[in-house]
N, C-alpha and C positions, 0 to 999 in steps of 0.2 A: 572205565576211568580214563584210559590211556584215547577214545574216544574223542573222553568231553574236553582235554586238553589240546588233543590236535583242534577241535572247533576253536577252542579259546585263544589258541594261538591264531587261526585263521583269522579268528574278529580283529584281533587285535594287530596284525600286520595291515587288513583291511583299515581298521581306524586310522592305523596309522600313514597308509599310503593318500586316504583322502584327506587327512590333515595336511599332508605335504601338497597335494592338490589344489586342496584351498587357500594356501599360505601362494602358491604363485598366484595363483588368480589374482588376489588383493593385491600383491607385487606390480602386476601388469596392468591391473586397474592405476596405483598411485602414479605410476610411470606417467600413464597418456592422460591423469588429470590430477596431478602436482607438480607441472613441471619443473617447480625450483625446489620441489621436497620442501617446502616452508610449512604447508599446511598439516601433514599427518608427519612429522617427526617423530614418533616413537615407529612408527611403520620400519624395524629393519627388519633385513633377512636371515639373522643369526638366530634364529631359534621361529617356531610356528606359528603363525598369528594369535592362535588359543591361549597358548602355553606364555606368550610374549603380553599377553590383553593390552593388546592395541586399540586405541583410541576406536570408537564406535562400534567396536566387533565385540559380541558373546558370542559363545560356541556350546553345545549341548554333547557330550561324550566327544570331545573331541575334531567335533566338524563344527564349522562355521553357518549358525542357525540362525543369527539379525547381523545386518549392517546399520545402524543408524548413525548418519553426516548430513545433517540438516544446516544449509546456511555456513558452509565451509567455502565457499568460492569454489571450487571443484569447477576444471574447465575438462570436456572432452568425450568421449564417445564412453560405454558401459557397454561395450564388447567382452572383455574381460569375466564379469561377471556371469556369463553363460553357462560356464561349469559348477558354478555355487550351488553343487543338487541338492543339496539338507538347506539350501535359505529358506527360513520361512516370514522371515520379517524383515521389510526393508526399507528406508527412511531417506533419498535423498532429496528432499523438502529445499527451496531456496538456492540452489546452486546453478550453474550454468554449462549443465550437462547437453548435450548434443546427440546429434546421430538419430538413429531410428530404437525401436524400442524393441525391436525383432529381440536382441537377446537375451533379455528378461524373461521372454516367455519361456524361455530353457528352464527356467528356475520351477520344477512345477512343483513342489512341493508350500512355493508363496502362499501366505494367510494372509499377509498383510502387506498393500505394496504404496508408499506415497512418495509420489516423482512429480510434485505441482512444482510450478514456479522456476522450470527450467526454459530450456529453447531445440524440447527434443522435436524432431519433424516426421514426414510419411505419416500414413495411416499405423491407425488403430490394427497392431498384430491379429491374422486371425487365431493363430497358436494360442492367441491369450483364453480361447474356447477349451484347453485341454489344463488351465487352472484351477481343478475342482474345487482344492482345496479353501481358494481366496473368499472372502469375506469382505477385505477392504480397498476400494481401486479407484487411487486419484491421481487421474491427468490434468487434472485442470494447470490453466495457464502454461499453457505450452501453444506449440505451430502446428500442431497435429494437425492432415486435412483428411478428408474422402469420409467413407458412409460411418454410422454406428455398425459394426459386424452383427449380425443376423444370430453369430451362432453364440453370440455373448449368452443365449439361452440356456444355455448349459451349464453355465454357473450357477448352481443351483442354491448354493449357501452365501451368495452376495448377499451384503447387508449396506455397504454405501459403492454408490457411482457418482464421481465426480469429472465432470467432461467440460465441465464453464470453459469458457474463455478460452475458445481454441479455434478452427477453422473450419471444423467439421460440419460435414456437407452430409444431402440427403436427405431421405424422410427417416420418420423416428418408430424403428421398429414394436410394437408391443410386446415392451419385455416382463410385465406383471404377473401374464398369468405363468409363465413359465419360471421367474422369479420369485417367489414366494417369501421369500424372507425379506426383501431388499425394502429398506426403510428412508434411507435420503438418499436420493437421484436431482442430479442441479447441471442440465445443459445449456444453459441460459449462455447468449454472446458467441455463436456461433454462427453457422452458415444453413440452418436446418430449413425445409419445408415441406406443406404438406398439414396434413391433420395431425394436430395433437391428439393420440388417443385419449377415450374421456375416461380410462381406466386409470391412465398416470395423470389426468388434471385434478381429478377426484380426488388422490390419494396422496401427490405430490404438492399439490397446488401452483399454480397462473407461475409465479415468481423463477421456478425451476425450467421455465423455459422462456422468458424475456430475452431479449436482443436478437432473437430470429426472425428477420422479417418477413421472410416467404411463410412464416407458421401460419393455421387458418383453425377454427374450430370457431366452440362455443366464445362466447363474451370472456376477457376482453381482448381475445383472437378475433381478427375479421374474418366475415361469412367466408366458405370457402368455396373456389370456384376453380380445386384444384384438377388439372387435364394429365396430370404426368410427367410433364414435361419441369425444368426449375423455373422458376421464376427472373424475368433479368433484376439484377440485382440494384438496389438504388443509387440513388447518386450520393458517392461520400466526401465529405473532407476533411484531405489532410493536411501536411504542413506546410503549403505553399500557397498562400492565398492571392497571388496575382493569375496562378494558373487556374480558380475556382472556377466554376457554373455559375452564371445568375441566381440570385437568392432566389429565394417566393416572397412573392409580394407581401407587405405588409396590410396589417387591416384597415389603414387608410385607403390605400390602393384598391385592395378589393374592393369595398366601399362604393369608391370611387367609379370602379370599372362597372358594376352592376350599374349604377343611375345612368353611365352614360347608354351601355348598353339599350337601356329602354328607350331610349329617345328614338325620332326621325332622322334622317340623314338634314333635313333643311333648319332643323334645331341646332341640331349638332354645329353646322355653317354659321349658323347667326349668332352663338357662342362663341366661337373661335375667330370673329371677327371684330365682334366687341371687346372682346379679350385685346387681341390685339391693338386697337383704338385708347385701351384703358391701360397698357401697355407700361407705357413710358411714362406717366404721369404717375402711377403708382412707384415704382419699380422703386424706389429709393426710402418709400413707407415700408415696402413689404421687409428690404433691405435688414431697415432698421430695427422691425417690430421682430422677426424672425433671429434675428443675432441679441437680441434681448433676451426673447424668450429662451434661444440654447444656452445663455449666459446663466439664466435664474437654475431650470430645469437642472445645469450642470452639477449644481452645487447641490442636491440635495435627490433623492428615490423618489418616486412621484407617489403621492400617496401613502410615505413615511413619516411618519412622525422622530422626531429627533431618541425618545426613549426605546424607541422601538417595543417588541413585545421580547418580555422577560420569559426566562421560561418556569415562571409559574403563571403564565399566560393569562397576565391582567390586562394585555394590553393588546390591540387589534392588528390584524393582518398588512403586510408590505408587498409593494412590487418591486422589482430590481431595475430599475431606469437605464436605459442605453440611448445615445441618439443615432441614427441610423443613417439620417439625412445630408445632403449635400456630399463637398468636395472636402480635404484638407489642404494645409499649404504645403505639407509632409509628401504629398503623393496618395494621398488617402483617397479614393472615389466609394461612391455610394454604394456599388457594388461588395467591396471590401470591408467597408464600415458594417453589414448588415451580414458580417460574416464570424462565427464560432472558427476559431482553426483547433481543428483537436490532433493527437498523437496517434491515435489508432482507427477504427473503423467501428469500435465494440461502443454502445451504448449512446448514442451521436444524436443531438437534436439543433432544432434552428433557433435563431437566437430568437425568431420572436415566440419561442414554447418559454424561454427564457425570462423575456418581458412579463408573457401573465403570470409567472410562477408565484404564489405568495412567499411572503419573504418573511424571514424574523430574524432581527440583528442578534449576533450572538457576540458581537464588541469589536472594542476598535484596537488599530494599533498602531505602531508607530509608522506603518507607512500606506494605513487603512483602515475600511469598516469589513467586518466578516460575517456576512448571512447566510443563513438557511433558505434554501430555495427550495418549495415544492413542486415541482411540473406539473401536469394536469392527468399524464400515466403514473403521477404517482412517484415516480422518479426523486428522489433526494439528493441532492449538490449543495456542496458550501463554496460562496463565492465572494473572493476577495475582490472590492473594489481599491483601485492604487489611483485614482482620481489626481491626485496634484504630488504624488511618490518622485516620478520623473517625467524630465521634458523631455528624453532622449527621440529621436527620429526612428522611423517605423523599420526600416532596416535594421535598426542597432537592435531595439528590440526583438524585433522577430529573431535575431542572433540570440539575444540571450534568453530567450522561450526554447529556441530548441536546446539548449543547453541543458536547461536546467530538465525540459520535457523528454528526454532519453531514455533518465533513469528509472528502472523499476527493480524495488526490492521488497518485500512484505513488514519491513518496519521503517518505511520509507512513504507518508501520505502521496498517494497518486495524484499526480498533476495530470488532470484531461484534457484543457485546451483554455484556451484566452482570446478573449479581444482586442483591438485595438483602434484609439483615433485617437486624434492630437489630442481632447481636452477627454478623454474616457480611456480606462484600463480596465478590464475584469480580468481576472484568474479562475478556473472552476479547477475545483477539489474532488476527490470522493467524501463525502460527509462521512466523519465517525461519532458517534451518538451518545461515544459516553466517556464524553470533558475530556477534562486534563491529567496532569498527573500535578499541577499545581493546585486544583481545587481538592483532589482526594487527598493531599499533602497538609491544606491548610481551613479548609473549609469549614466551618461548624465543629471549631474544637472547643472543648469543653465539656459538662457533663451531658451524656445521653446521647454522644458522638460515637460511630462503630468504628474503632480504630483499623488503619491500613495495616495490615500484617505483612510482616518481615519476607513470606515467602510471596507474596504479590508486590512488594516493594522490588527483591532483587528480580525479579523477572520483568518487570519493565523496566528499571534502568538496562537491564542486559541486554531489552528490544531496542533500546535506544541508542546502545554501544552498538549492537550489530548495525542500524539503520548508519549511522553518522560513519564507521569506517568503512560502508562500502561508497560514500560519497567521497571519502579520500580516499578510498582505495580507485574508484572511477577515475577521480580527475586529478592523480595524482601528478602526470605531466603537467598540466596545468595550474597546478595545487590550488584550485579553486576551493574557496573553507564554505562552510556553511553559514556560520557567519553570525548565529543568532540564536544560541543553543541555550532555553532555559527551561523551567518546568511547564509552563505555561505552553509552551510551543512540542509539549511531549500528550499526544493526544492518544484516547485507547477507542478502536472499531469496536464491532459490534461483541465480538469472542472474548476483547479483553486485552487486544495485545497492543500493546504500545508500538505509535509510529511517528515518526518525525518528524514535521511539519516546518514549514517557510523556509524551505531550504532555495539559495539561487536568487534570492531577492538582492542582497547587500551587493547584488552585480549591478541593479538598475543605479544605486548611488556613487556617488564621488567617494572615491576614499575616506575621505575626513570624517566625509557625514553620513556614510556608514557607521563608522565608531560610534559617533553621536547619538545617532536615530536606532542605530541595531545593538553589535556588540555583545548581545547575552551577558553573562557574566563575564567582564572583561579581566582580561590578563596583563598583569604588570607592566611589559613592553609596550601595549598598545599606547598606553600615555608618550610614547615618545617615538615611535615609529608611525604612530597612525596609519595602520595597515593591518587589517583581518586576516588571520594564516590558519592554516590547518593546526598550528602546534597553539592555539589561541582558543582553535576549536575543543582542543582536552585539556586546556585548561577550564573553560566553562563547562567543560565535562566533569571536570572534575569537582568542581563548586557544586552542578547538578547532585552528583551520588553524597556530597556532604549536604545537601539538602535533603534529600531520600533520610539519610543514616541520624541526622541532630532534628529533622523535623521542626528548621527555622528557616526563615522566609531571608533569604542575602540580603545585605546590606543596599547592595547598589543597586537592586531592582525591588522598590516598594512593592506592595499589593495594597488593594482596600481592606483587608484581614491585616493588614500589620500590624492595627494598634491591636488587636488582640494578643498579639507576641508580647511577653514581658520585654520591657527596655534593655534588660540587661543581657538579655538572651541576641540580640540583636547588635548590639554597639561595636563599630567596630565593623568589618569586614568579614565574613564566616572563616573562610580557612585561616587568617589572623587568632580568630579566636578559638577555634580549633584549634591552633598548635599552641596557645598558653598555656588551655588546657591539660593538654596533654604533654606538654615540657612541665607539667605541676604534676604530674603523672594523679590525675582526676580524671583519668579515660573513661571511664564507666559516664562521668559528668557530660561526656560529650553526646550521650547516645539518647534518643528522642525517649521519654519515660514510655510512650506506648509501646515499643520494643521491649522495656526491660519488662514486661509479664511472661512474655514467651521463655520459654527455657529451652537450655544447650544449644544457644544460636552465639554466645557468646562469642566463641572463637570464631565464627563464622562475620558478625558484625567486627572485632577487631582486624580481621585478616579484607572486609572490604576498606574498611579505614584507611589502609594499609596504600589500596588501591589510589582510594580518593587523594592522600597526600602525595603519591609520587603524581598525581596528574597535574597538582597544582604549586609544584615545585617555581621559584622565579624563574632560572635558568631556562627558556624554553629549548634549548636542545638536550636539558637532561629528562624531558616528559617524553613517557614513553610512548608509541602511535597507538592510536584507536584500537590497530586489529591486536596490539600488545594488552590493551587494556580489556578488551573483549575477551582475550585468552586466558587471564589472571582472575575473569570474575566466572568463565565458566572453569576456572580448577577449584575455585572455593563452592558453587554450586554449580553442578549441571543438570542442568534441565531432566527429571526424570522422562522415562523414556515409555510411552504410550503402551508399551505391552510388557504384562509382569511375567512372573517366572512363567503360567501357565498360560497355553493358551486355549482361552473358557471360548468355546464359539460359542455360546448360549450368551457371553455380555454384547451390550450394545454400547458400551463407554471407550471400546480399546479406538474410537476416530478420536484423534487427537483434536483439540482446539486451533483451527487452520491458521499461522497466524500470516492471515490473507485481508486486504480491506476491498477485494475485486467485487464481494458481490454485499457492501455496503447500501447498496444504491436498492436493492432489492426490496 
């Protein structure tokens, strides 16, 4: 007896000394990435992180067993975290964490590790070989470089590798037979080459390894004619297009170049000489014919029809028309005009793969048309044309592309790159494929309609709060607003998760007509300041989540569904009539009838009410900011968290739904 208590004392000074353990680590983690303690405020030091249940931390007996802060702004290195021996689950998804990943691997008891979406660098730890435990391991979108480690074989109970979108170099070891369990593997947008083993194309398929160009294999990898050596890498562009390479010619050109090629040299002469004779006499027909035809050509897709193809595909295929040719008066040369400027290196084609793409118009807006472009690899892009949006000069704009082209966040639509001439604009997007959050909203109501439910309701507006204050939180010096916040422009990727879309445009207009043209759901001041703000921007935020919550389409921005809205439902301005409403205390009256099936959401639909009215307060300095508003909707729900009490390694559900739109295009 006297034994079992000395043990039980031993555990129990043990528990206790590693919870004191654990409690600095987290300590010394918030230090070097919250600098102003804004973020993890309940983090004090009075008492253990367990005992305290601090924002993202569970603990199991006493030691700290998951970390999950996903999408918290977190700036700074994960040195700290080294000591965390009992981590077995850890989530810091979305933040802008740093450094190398060496001290993770300390963690070895990890099962589950996702660190996408930061800007950590150095290779790939080898240490991460003595994680036996792990199951789930996503780097993607990060700066990682150098090989895949060889000894990753020893993980023997992987079930996902995720490495997209990073820098990672090398050939692609065959990790299958030695991995047995591993079920999604996605290296795509790297630096890899070499044979694709046909063990992982088999079992993975072509998609999990797109945007490697040195890769070689079976179809549709080119034959492989690999020596060992890397491949030199091709020519890229980025965001400075006076400093570019010569385009590739276009299919005129080549055309072109073959016939003459066949010729004699004395052909050739007696061409170029009658050219020249016919010279001058033409010169002011071709003048004329040629600026006609880029006048018509301008105005319209070649090979578009005005309806475009709907997507119940009654109607036939589009090309996306660009002109390529000539000078501007801007400074534009033909070189320039015939050029893509993109933001990164990952997924990059020339404009004219662009040109053959078919196209199907997916509508228009107020400062454009927006289609679907397929490539001819297959490739998916949605591209906005801004044709007669602005006149600004090639400079100004290229200024405001890289503005708006910096940012990346996972409920933020990725901006890839754009063109530019005096009479042509394009935008390219990553395409996401499934709508809006205005059609799911208002679409086919009536009977035989499958209602949006309450808990995919509050989780996209939530992507959307997160998306929109990290654009004020970016450009907060500048307080550059988004500018044009409404349902319609709340799009969901492939997974489901909502992203924010036309952010940075309401730069290309004049103030005024901004208001005019953009504006979203506009805020009471604008009527007389005529200036789009961040505090403008949650106002239309908050009009947004009263649209989510009463499932009525705002006043001041129609839809073609509107007369489906009863009239009375509508009259009036929404959060006007939402607070008659509810000054008649008829709260229950204000909530969309498809919500009210669901039960004990009650208080949870009052308390986002709650939200939506202080956003849409007159005063714009009594509305609280975005990342206030984000914080208020995750204390009413948060996001449950990808692994439940137990951890079942026999499930294949514990990969959460990435909420990533990088590999869209796929």
């Amino acid at each position: 007896m006297d034994l079992f208590l000395i043990f039980l004392l031993f555990f129990l000074l043990l528990s206790d000394t590693g919870a004191t353990s654990d409690t600095a680590a987290l300590s010394l983690f918030r230090s070097e990435t919250d600098l102003h303690g804004t973020l993890l405020p309940n983090w004090t030091t009075t008492t253990t992180a367990c005992t305290a249940d601090w924002a993202g931390v569970n603990c199991t007996n006493n030691r700290v067993t998951t970390l999950s802060l996903p999408f918290f702004n977190l700036r700074g290195p994960i040195d700290a975290l080294s000591s965390l021996d009992q981590l077995r689950f850890v989530d810091l998804r979305g933040n802008r964490l740093n450094g190398t990943l060496t001290p993770i691997s300390q963690c070895l008891n990890l099962k589950l590790m996702y660190l996408s979406g930061n800007d950590f660098s150095g290779e790939i730890p080898l240490g991460f070989s003595s994680l036996h435990r792990l199951l789930r391991l996503d780097l993607s979108n990060n700066n990682l470089q150098g090989p895949i480690p060889s000894n990753l074989s020893k993980l023997s109970r992987l079930l996902t590798l995720y490495l997209q979108n990073n820098e990672i170099s090398g050939t692609i070891p065959d990790l299958l037979d030695s991995l047995p369990h591993l079920k999604e593997l996605n290296l795509s947008n790297n630096e890899l080459y070499g044979m694709v083993p046909k063990t992982l194309s088999s079992k993975f398929g072509d998609a999990s390894f797109y945007g490697n160009e040195g890769l070689c294999g079976s179809k549709p990898f080119p034959p492989c004619s690999y020596t060992g050596s890397r491949p030199a890498p091709p020519q890229t562009v980025l965001s400075n297009p006076t400093s570019l390479p010569s385009s590739s010619s276009t299919t005129i050109e080549e055309s072109s170049s073959r016939h003459h090629k066949g010729l004699r040299n004395g052909a050739v002469v007696a061409i170029v000489v009658a050219n020249s004779v016919l010279l001058l006499v033409i010169a002011s027909f071709a003048v004329a014919y040629y600026c006609g035809k880029y006048s018509r050509d301008s105005n319209s897709l070649t090979g578009t029809r005005e309806g475009g193809k709907r997507r119940n595909g009654n109607s036939g295929e589009k090309r996306v028309y660009a002109n390529a040719g000539g000078g501007d008066s801007d400074g534009t040369n033909a070189t320039d005009k015939s050029r893509l400027v993109f933001f990164d290196r990952k997924k990059q084609f020339e404009l004219e793969d662009l040109l053959r793409a078919s196209a199907e118009m997916l509508g228009k807006g107020s400062l454009g048309t927006v289609y679907k472009a397929v490539l001819d690899d297959g490739c998916v892009v949605a591209v906005k044309r801004l044709k007669d949006a602005n006149p600004c000069a090639r400079k100004e704009f290229e200024q405001y592309m890289d503005v708006i082209g910096k940012i990346r966040h996972p409920n933020i639509v990725r901006f890839r790159a754009y063109y530019y001439a005096r009479e042509e604009k394009l935008l390219v997007y990553d395409y996401l494929p499934n709508g809006s959050l205005h059609s799911l909203l208002h679409e086919n109501r009536g009977p035989g309609r499958i209602p949006l439910d309450w808990t995919t309701r509050i989780s996209l507006i939530l992507g959307a709060a997160r998306g929109l204050a990290r654009i004020h939180e970016e450009y907060a010096a500048s307080r550059i607003p988004h500018g044009n916040v409404k349902s319609s422009n709340i799009l969901l990727d492939k997974n489901g998760v909502s992203c924010i879309s036309d952010f940075g445009l309401s730069l290309l207009l004049n103030p005024v007509h901004a208001i005019a043209r953009l504006g979203g759901y506009r805020a009471p001041e604008q009527a007389e300041i005529k200036k789009l703000s961040q505090k403008s921007d949650v106002y239309s935020f908050g009009v947004l989540l009263l649209e989510v919550l009463t499932g009525k389409v705002p006043s001041q921005h129609s839809s073609p569904n509107r007369a489906r809205v009863k009239e009375e439902e509508t009259s009036g301005d929404l959060p006007k009539w939402v607070q008659s409403v509810v000054r008649d205390e008829w709260t229950a009256e204000v909530f969309d009838p498809e919500l009210l099936r669901y039960k004990n959401i009650e208080e949870e639909l009052v308390s986002m009410l709650h939200v939506a009215m202080a956003c849409v307060v007159p005063q714009p300095e009594k509305r609280p900011t975005m990342a206030e508003a984000v914080k208020m909707i995750e204390e009413i729900r948060v996001e449950q968290s990808p692994l439940g009490e137990e951890y079942d390694e026999s499930r294949t559900s514990l990969s959460p739904s990435l909420p990533t739109t990088e590999d869209a295009l796929a």
